[in-house]
C-alpha positions in Angstrom: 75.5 115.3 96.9 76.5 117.2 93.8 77.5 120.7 93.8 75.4 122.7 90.9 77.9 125.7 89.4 75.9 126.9 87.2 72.1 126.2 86.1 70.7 127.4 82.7 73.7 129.8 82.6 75.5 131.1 79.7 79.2 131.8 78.8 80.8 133.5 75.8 84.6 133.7 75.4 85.5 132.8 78.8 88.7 131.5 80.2 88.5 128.7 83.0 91.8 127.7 82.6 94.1 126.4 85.3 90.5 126.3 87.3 89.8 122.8 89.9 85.9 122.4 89.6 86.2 118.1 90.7 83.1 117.2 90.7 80.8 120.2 90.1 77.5 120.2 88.2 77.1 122.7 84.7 73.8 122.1 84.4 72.0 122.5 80.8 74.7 125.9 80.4 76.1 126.9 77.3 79.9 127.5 77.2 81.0 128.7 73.6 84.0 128.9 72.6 85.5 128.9 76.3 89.2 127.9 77.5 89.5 124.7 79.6 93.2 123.9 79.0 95.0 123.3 81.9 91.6 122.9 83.8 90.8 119.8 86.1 87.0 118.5 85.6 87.4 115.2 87.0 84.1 113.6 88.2 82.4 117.0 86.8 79.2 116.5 85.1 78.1 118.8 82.1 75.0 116.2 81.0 73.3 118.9 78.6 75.7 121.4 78.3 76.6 123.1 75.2 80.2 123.2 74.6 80.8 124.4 71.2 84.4 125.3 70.2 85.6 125.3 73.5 89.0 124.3 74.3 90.5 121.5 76.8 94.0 120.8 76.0 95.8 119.0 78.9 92.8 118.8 81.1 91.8 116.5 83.5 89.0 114.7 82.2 88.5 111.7 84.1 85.4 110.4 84.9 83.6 113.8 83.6 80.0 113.2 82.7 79.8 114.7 78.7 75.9 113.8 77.6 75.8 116.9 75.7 72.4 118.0 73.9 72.0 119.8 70.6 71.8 123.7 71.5 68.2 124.1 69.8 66.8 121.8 72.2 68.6 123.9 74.8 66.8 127.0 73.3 63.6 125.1 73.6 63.9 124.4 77.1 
């Protein structure tokens, strides 16, 4: 069973850097311009998450679920 984080949440500038979230559910969030580097989102899935300008460098990736809508059909949700 997946673990849902966050549901219809919204994030500005945050840093979630050197974070382990394997697995966990973002779903439909918006995470602008947030810091993933060093992060490990393995297995994670953000289907309809907005992730615009954030940063990943060096994060684990693998597996991670990135069906990500347009943000005005987020804002028309």
């Amino acid at each position: 069973m997946e673990s849902i984080i966050t549901n219809k949440e919204e994030f500005y500038n945050q840093e979630f850097s050197n974070v382990s979230l394997f697995g966990k559910k973002f779903d439909y969030c918006i995470f602008s311009s947030c810091d993933f580097r060093e992060a490990n989102f393995s297995r994670a899935n953000f289907s309809g998450t907005d992730l615009m300008n954030s940063l990943f460098g060096n994060t684990n990736l693998a597996e991670a679920n990135f069906v990500v809508m347009k943000q005005l059909d987020y804002l028309n949700r």
